[in-house]
Structures are given as C-alpha cells and as structure tokens.
TORLODREN-740500 format. One line per 4 residues: number of its first residue (from 0); for each residue x, y, z of N, C-alpha, C, O. Coordinates in nm, 3 decimals. Each point is the difference from the previous one (the first is absolute). Layout:
NUM) X Y Z X Y Z X Y Z X Y Z ~ ... .
//
This chain:
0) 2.884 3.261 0.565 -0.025 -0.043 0.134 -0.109 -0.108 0.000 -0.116 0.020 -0.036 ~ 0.157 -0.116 0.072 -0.076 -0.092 0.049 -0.102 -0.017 0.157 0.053 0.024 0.108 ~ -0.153 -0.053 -0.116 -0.142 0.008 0.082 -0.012 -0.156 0.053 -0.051 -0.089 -0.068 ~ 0.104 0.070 0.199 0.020 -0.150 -0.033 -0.172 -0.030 0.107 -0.065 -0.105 0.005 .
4) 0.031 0.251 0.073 -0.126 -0.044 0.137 -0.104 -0.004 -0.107 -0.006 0.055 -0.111 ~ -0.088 -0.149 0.185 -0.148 -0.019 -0.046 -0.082 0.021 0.077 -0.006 -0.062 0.107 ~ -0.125 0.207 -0.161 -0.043 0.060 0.115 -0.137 -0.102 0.019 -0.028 -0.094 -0.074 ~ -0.036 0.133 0.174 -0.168 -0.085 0.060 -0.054 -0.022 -0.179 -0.005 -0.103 -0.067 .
8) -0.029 0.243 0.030 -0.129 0.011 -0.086 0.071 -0.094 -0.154 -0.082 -0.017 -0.090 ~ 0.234 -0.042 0.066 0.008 -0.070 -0.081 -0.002 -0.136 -0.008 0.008 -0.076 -0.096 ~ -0.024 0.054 0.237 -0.029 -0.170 -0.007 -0.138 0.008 0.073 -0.049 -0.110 0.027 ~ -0.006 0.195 0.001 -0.159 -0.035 0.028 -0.039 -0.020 -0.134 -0.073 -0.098 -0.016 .
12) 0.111 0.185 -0.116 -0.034 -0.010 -0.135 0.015 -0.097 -0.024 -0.104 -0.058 -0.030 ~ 0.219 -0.018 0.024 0.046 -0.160 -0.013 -0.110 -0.089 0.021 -0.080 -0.057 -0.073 ~ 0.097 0.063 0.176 -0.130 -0.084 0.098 -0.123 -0.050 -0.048 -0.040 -0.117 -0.005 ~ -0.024 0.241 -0.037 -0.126 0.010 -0.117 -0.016 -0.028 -0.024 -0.089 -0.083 0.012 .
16) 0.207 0.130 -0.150 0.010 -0.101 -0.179 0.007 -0.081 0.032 -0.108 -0.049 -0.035 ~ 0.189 -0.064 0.113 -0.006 -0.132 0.037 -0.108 -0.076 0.014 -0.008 -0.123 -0.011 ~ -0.100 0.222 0.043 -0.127 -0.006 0.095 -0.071 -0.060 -0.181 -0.008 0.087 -0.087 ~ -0.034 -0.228 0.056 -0.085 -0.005 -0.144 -0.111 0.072 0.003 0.001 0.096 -0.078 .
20) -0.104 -0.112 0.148 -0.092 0.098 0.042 -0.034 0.181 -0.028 -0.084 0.063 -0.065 ~ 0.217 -0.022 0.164 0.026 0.172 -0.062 0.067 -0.007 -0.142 -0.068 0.073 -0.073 ~ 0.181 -0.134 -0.004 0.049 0.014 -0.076 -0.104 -0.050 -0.131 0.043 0.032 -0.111 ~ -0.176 -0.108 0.112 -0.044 0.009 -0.080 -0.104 0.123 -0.010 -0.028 0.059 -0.105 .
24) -0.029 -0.028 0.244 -0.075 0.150 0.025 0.063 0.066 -0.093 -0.046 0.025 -0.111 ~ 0.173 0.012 0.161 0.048 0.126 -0.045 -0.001 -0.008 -0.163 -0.044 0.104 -0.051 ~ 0.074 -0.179 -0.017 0.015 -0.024 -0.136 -0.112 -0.008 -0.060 0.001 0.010 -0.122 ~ -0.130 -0.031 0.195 -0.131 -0.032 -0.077 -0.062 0.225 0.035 -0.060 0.086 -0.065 .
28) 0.104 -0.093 0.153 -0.010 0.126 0.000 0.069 0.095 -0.081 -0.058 0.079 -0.074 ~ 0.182 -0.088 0.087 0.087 0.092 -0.092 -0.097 -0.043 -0.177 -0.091 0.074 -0.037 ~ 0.124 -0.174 -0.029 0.023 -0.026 -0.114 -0.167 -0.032 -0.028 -0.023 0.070 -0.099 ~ -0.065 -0.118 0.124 -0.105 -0.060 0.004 -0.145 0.062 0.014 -0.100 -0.061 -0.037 .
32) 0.096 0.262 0.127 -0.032 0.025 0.075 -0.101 -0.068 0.129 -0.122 0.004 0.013 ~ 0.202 -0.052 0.052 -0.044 -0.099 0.095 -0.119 -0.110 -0.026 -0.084 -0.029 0.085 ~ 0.089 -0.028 -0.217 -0.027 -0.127 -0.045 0.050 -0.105 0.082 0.078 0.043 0.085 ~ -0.096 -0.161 -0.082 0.033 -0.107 0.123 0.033 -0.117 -0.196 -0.081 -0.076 -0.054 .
36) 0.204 0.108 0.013 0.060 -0.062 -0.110 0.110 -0.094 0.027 0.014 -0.108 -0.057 ~ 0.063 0.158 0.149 0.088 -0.067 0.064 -0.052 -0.038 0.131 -0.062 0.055 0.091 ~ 0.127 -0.207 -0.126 -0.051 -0.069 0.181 0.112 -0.040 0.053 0.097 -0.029 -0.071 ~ -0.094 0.020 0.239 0.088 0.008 0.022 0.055 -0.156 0.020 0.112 -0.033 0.040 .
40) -0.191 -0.031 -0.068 0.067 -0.144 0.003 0.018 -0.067 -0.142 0.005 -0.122 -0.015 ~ 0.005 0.214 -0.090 0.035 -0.016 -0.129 0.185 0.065 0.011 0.073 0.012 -0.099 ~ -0.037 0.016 0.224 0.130 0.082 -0.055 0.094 -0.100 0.086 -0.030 -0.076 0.093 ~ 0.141 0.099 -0.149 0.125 -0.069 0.006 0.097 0.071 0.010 0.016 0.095 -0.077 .
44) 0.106 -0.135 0.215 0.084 0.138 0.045 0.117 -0.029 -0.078 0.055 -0.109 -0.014 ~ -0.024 0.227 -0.037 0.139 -0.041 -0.099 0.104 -0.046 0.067 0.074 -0.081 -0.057 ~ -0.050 0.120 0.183 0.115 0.004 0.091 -0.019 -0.128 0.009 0.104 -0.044 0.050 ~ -0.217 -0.088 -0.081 0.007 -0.116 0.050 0.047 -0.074 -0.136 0.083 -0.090 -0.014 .
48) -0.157 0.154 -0.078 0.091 -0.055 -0.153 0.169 -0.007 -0.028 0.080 -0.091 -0.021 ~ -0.073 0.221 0.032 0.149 0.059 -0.038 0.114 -0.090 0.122 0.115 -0.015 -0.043 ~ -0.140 -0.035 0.169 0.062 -0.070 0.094 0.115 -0.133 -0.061 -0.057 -0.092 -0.059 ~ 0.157 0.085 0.067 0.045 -0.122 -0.078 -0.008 -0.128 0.110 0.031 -0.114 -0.035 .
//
C-alpha cells in the first residue's frame, strides 16, 4: 500500500532543513557537540546541484 498524503509535521521538517541556518545547528549539534564547525553560509543545497 502506498501513502500518497503528506502530513503538517513532514513538511514543517522540510522547511527547516532547507532553513541553512537550522540545518547547520542541527549537524554542529548532532556530530560536533554543538561546536559552531559548520557554517551556514559554507553549505550548498544539493537539490540546486543535482537540477539539470
């Protein structure tokens, strides 16, 4: 069976990661313990690479 609805709380998640800012938080937090290693204007969205 296929799940084709997308509920609130998975594109507020979306949203976020998109967000350079939270998505480097979260990663300097997870991996780093909240070291400021990753910046967020050092990152580059794949979705803009991978685009043909």
């Amino acid at each position: 069976m296929c799940i084709k609805e997308r509920n609130a709380s998975d594109s507020t998640c979306k949203k976020l990661l998109r967000d350079k800012g939270c998505f480097a938080d979260l990663c300097n937090y997870a991996f780093f313990q909240g070291r400021q290693v990753i910046q967020p204007e050092e990152l580059v969205s794949r979705e803009m690479i991978c685009r043909p």
